[in-house]
N, C-alpha and C positions, 0 to 999 in steps of 0.2 A: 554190907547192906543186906537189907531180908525183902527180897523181891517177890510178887507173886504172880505167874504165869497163866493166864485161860487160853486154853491154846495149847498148852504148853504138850499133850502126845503125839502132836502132829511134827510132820517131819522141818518145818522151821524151826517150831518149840523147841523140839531136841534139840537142835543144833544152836537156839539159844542159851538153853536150859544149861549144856555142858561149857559152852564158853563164860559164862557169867559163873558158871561154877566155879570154871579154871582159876578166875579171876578174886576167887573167895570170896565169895556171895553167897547167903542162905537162900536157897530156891525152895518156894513152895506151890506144887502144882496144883490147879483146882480142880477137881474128879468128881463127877457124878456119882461114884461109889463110894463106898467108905471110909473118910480117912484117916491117913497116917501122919505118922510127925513132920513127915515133906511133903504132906499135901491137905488141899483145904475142901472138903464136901460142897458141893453147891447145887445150885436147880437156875440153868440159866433161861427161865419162864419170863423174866421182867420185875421180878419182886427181890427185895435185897437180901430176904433171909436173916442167917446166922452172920452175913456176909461182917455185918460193919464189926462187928468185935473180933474179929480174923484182923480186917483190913486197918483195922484201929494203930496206929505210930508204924506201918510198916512204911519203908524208903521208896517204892515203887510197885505199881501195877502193872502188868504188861497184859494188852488184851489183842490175842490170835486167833478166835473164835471163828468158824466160819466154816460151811460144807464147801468141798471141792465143787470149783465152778466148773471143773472141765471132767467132772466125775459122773454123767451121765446128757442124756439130748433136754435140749429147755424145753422141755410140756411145761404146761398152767402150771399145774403140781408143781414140778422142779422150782421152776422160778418161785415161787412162793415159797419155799424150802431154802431156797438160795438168799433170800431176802430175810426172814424172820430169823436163820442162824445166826445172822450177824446183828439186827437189831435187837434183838430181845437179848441175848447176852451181852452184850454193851450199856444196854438198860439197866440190864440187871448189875451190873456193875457199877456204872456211875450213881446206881439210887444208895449202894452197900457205902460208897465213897464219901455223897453225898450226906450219910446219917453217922458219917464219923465223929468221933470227938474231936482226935486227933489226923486228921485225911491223913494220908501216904502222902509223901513227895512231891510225886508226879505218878500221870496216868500216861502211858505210852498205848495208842488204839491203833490198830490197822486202819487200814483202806487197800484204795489200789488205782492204778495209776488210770483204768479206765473211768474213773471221776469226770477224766477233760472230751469223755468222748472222742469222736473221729477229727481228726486234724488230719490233713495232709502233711508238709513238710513246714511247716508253721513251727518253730520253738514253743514249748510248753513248759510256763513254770507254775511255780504255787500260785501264782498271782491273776491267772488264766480262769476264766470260770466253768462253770460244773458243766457238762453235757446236757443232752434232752433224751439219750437212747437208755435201753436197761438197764446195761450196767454203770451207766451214770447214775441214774434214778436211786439204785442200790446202794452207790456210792454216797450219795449227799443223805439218807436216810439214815446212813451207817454211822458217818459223820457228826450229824445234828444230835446221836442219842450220846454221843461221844461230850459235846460241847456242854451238854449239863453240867459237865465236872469243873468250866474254864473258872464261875467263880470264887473255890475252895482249895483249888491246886494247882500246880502247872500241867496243862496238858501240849500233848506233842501227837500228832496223828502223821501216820507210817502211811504214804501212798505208794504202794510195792508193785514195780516194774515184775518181769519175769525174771525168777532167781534162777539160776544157773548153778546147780550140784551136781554131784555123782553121787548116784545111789537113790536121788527121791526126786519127787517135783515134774515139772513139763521137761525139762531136757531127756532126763531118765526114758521117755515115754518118745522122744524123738531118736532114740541110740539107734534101736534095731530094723530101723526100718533105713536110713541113713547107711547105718554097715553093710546093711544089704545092695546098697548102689539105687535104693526106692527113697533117697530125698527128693523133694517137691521145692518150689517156686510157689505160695501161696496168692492167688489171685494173680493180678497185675504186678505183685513184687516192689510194686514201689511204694506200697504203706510201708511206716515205720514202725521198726521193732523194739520196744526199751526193754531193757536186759538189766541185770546186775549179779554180780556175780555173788555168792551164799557168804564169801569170807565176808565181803563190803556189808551187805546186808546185816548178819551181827553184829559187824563194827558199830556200824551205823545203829542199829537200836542199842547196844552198850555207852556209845555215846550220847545218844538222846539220854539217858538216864544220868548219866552223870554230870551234863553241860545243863548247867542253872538257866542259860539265856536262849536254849531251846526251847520255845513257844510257839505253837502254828502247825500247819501242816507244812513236812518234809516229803519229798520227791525222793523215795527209794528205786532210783535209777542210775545207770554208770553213765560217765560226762559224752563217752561216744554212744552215741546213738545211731541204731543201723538200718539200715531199709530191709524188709521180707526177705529179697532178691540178696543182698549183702548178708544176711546173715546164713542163710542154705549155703550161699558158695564157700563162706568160710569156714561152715564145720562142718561140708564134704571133705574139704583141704586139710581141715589139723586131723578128720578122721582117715585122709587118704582114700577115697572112695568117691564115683561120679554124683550130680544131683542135677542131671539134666529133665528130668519131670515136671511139669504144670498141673497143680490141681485147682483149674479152674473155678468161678466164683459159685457158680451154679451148681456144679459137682460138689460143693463144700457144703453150699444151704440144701442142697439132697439127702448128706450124710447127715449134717450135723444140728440142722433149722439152724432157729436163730443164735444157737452157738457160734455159728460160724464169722458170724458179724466181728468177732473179738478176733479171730485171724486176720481179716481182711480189711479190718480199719483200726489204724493205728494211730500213735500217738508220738512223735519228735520229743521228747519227755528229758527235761535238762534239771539237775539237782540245785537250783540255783540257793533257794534257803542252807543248805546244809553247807553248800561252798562258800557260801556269805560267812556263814559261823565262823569257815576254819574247818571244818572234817577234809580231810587227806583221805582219795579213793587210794587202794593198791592197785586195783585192776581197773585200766580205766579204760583200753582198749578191747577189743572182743577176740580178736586171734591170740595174742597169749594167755587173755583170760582164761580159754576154751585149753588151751594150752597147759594152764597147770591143773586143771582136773585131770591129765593123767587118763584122757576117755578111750 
């Protein structure tokens, strides 16, 4: 297949990029800069450009576009950066799809699992409706410029739990303070944490790609889901090191504003589409998960 990637320098993309490689697949990354024979020029403004004679009989899009949400404090500014990343490159995308001769395949979009908003211990699956807080808001924004594509091709939208790697991502950013015997108990510990681990996560978009009766949003989350409180004590334990700390709620919205809302409300987040299909998690639990990265 000849896939192509927006998204694709960030540290997911790689790790898609090289697995779908392994797999023998033509990867072509889209680049703001100039490209090459593995990569496609674009301006993700909202206008489709050169796009559609690029995107013209290839097998798949994959669209990863998006500033790190947890890459700075949410001022106005930020939030509005956080917002137009992902809708104005999705736009721009589904318009490039959209004026195809021949569409792609399938459009495989991000999201993320903060869609459902704050739930308690409530089960959340695709079928659960959208939030009313920011990153809901963002979420169903992101979405709807996504679903432009639903009458020309098949589309599949990726609502991504926190991935779980060595080497990049929020774990990466949790190590050293952890090693140090400085893990925390966020908030009251009893929101819920949805996790998946990076191998499941590629699985999982290689699979969207190649299963025909993948249509919908997918819940890129592992089947156990853990509480704040459950997941500190666990990877103190595979790290060997205490995590008797509290970073209270108030201490958090001190540090972080309203970032902090995304730690201290969570979401019970269960893969039920994808386990309907048939995708087989490897890592379904969180202590051997944590376990084969080797941390």
């Amino acid at each position: 297949m000849v896939i192509a990637i927006a998204g694709g320098s960030g540290f997911l993309g790689q790790l898609l990029a090289a697995r779908l490689g392994s797999e023998g697949h033509r990867i072509l990354t889209l680049t703001r800069k100039t490209g090459t024979a593995q990569s496609i020029t674009w301006h993700p403004d909202g206008s489709a450009g050169q796009l559609p004679q690029h995107f013209d009989g290839l097998d798949a899009v994959i669209n990863l576009a998006g500033e790190n949400l947890a890459g700075g404090r949410w001022t106005a500014k930020r939030k509005e950066v956080l917002l137009s990343s992902r809708v104005l490159p999705t736009r721009t995308l589904a318009r490039a799809i959209a004026a195809c001769a021949k569409p792609p395949r399938v459009f495989i979009s991000g999201s993320a699992v903060g869609y459902y908003g704050p739930h308690g211990d409530e089960p959340v699956t695709e079928a659960t409706p959208a939030g009313t807080d920011f990153m809901a808001r963002i979420c169903v924004d992101w979405e709807q410029e996504a679903r432009a594509v639903a009458t020309v091709t098949r589309l599949a939208i990726v609502r991504t739990a926190v991935v779980l790697a060595r080497g990049g991502g929020a774990l990466q950013k949790m190590l050293l303070p952890f090693k140090l015997g400085l893990g925390a108990t966020v908030g009251s510990g009893a929101q819920f944490f949805p996790w998946i681990h990076a191998q499941d996560w590629v699985s999982l978009v290689s699979w969207l790609v190649e299963n025909h009766a993948a249509v919908g949003a997918f819940n890129a989350a592992a089947p156990e889901s853990v509480t704040n409180r459950a997941f500190t004590k666990t990877l103190a334990r595979v790290l060997g090191r205490p995590a008797i700390f509290k970073a209270p709620a108030f201490a958090m919205h001190l540090a972080l504003g309203e970032m902090a809302d995304m730690l201290l409300h969570g979401q019970r987040v269960m893969p039920a589409h994808a386990q309907q299909l048939g995708f087989q998690f490897t890592h379904r639990a969180l202590e051997p998960a944590l376990h084969s990265l080797h941390l």
